[in-house]
C-alpha positions as CSV (number, residue, x, y, z in Angstrom):
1,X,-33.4,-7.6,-26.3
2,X,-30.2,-8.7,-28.0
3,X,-28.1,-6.2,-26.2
4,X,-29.8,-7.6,-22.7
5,X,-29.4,-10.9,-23.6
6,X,-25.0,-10.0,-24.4
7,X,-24.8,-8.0,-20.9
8,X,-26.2,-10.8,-19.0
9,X,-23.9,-13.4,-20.8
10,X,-21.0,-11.3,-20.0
11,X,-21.9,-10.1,-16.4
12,X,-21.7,-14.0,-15.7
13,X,-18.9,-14.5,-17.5
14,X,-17.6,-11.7,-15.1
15,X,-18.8,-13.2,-12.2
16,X,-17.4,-16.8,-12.9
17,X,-13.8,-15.1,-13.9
18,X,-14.0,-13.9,-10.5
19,X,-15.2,-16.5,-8.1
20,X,-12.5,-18.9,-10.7
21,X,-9.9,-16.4,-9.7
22,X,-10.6,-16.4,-6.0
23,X,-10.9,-19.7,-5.7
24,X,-7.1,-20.5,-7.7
25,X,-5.6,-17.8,-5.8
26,X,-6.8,-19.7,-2.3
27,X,-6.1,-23.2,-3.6
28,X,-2.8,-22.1,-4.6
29,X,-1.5,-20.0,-1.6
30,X,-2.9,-22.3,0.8
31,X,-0.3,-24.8,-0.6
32,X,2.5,-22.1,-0.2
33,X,1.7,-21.5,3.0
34,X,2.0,-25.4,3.9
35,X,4.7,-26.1,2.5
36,X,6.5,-23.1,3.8
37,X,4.8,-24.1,7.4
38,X,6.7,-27.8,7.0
39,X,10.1,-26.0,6.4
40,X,9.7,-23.5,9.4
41,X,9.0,-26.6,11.6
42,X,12.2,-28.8,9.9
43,X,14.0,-25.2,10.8
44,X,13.1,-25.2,14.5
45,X,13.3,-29.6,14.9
46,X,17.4,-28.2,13.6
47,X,16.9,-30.3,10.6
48,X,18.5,-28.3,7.8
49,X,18.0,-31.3,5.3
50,X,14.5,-31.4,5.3
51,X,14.0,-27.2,5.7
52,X,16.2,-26.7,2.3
53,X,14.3,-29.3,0.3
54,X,10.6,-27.8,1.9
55,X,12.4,-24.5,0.5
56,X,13.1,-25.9,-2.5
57,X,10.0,-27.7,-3.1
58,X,8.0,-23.9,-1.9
59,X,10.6,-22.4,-5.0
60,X,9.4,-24.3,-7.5
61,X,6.0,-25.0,-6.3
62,X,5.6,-20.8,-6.6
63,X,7.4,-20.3,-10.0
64,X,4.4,-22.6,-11.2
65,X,2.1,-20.8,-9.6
66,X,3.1,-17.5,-10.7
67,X,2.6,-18.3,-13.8
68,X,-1.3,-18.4,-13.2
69,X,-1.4,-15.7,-10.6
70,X,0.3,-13.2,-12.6
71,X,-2.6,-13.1,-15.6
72,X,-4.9,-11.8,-12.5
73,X,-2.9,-10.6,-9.6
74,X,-0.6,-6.9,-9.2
75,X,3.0,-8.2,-9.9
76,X,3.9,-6.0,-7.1
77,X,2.7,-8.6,-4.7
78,X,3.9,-11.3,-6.5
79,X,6.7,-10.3,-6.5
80,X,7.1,-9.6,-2.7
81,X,6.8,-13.2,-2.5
82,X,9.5,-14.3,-5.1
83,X,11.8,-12.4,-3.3
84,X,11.3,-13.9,-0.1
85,X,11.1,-17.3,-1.6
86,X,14.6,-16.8,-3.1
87,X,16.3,-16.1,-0.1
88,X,14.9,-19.7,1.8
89,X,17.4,-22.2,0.2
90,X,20.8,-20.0,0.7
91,X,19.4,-19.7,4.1
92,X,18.6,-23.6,5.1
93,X,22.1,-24.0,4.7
94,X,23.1,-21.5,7.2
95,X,24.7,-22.3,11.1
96,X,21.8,-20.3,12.8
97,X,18.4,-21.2,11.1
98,X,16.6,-18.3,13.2
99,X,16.7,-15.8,9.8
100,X,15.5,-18.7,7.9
101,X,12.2,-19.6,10.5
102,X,11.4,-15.6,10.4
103,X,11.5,-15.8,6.0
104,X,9.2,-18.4,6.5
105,X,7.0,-16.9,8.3
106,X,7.0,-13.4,6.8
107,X,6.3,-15.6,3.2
108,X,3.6,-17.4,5.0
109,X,2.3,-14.0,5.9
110,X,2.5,-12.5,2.5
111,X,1.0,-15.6,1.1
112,X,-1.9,-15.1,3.7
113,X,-2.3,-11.9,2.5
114,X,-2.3,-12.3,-0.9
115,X,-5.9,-14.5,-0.6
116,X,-7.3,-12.3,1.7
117,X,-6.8,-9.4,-1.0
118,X,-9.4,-11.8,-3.2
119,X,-11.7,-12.6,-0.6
120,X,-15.3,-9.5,-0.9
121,X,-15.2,-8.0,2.3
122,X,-15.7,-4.4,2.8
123,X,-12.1,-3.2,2.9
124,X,-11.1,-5.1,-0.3
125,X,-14.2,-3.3,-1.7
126,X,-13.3,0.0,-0.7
């Protein structure tokens, strides 16, 4: 009974370690993916001041949240991310700010896909 009674402890322990991990991993991206949304629309309004420090703010913003995504995510996505990320404030202070919209929106993307990697539907199952 013991041994039933330790399962069932750690099967929910299981269970909330996933639904917390889910549910960081959305909170968090979903913030990447606004902020990154606010640069892309400085970019296009030609307003380099404001798309560097969005860029800036999304840099910093994701080194934080790295930090927590990396105890439960593959790096290999994560890291995807940081590189894209990196390139943003070198290219806010570029002429043409068309390479800078499209690295917004290709983090955006990766950001996207990185919470719906979390989310139980059939293909993340299988």
């Amino acid at each position: 009974m013991k041994r039933m009674a330790i399962a069932a402890a750690i099967f929910i322990t299981a269970i909330f370690l996933c639904f917390a991990g889910s549910h960081t991993t959305k909170v968090l991206t979903e913030s990447l993916a606004g902020t990154l949304d606010k640069a892309q629309q400085a970019a296009q309004a030609n307003d380099a001041k404001s798309a560097y420090a969005f860029s800036s703010k999304a840099c910093s913003d994701w080194q934080k949240s790295h930090q927590i995504l990396c105890t439960f995510q593959p790096h290999s996505r994560l890291e995807a991310i940081d590189q894209t990320l990196a390139t943003l404030p070198d290219l806010s202070r570029c002429d043409n700010l068309g390479q800078f919209e499209s690295e917004c929106a290709r983090g955006k993307t990766l950001a996207e896909n990185l919470r719906e990697s979390e989310l139980p539907l059939l293909q993340n199952i299988l």
